[in-house]
N, C-alpha and C positions, 0 to 999 in steps of 0.2 A: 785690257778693258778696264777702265775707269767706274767701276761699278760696286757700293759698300757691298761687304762678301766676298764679293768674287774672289779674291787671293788668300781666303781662309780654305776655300775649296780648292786652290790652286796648290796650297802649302800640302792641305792632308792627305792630296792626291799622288804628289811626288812621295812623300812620305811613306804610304803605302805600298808605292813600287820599291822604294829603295829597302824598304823591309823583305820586301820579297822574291831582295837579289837582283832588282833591276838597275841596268844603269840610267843617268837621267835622261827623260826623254821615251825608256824604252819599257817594253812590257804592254804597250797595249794594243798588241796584235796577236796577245793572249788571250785578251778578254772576248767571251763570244756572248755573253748576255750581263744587262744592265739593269740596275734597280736605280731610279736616280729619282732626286725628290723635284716634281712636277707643280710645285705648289701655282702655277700660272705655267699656262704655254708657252710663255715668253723665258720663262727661267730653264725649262728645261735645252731648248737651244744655247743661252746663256754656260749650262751646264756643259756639253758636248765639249765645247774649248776649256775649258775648266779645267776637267779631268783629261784633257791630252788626247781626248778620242778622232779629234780634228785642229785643223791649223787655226790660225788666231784668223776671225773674219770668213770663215768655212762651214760654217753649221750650217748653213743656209745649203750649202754645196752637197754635206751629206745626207740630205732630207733629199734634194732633186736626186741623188744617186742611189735613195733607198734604202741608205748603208746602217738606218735605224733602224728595221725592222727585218721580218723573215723573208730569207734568201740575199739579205746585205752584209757588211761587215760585222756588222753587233743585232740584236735584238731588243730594242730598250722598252724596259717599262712592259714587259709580256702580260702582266698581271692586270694590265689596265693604265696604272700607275695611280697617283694619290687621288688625281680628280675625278675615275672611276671608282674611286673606293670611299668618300666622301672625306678624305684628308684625316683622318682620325687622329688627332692632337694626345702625344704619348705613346700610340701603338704602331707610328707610322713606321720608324724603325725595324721593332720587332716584323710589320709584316713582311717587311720588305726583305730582311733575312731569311725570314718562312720560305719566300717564291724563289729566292736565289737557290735557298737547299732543296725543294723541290724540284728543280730545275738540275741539278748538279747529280740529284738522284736517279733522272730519267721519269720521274712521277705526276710533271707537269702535264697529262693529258695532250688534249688541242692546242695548248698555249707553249710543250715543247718547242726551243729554239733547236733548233737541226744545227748540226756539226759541231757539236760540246767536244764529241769525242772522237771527232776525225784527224787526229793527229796521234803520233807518234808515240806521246807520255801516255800514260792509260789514264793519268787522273784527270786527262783532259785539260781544258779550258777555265780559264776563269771565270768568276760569279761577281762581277763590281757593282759595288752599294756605296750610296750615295745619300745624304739624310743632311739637313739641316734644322737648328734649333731657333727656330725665328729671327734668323738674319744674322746669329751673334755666337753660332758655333757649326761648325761641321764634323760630319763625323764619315770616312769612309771605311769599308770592310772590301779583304778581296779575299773571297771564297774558291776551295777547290776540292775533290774530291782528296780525300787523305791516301796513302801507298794502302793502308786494308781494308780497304772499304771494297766491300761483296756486293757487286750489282743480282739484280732479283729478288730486292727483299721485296716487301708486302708494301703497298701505300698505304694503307691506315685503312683500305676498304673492308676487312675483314672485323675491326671492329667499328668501326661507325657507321657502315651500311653504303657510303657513297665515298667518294675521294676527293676530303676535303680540301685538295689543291687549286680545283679549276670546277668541281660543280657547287653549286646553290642549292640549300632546300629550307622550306620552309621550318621556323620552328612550330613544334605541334606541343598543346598540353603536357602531354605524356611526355616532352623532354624537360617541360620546365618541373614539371613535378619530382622530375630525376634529380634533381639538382636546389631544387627552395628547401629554406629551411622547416624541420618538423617541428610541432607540437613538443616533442619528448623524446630524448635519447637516453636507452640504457645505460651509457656509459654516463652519460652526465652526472642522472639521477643516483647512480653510485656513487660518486663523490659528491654529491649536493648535501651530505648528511641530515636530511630534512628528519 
């Protein structure tokens, strides 16, 4: 494809596999869920050939087959992706590693992609991320669960009250007051030598 971009996502992408032992061409029949940067509908198709998930002039091919979503070959974008999240310029990276680890942990709720870990390795499946920096860089990650990593930890709902993976809640007073800054700090006021 003849398109500015497109072969900085084509480079970082091989790249990625071949760090991760793959020969060229191979490893993405590893991947079972996708964080990929959505910034237009049309780029995320775009993306699909990019990163090797389908043949050159196929994306089309794997949307009529399903193969992007639950019960197809990969899961992409479970989290919604960037234009469910309002695109957040800077954080879009970080989140999108957030959903892949939550995902690779079992901690994605309803938005769990099934068969991470119906295979063979116990660490499962890969987690591929996908981010660009306004046209003029890419950046991919391939995630997996490490050899010790202990399934059944906690999702984070025992200290925050809900599981900040896949539910919503409003903020209330009593969070921002947790967190705005005071009037006066003991610690301060000790070294303030007033």
């Amino acid at each position: 494809m003849n398109l500015v971009g497109y072969n900085i996502t084509v480079n970082c992408a091989n790249e990625i596999f071949a760090k991760a032992g793959f020969k060229p061409g191979q490893g993405r029949d590893q991947v079972g869920v996708v964080e990929l940067h959505d910034c237009f509908a049309s780029n995320e198709l775009i993306t699909y050939e990019a990163l090797g998930l389908c043949g050159k002039g196929e994306a089309h091919k794997m949307v009529e087959r399903g193969d992007n979503t639950y019960g197809g070959k990969y899961v992409v974008n479970p989290s919604g992706g960037l234009e469910a999240k309002g695109h957040p310029l800077g954080a879009t990276g970080l989140g999108m590693h957030f959903y892949v680890t939550m995902q690779l942990r079992e901690w994605a709720g309803p938005m769990q992609a099934p068969g991470l870990f119906d295979i063979v390795d116990k660490r499962g499946k890969y987690g591929l991320i996908h981010n660009l920096g306004l046209g003029g860089a890419a950046v991919c990650s391939l995630l997996r669960r490490p050899e010790f990593y202990c399934p059944g930890q906690s999702d984070g709902r025992d200290r925050l009250g809900y599981n900040h993976a896949h539910e919503c809640r409003p903020i209330t007073m009593a969070d921002v007051d947790k967190v705005k800054a005071k009037k006066s700090s003991p610690y301060i006021l000790s070294l303030a030598r007033l």
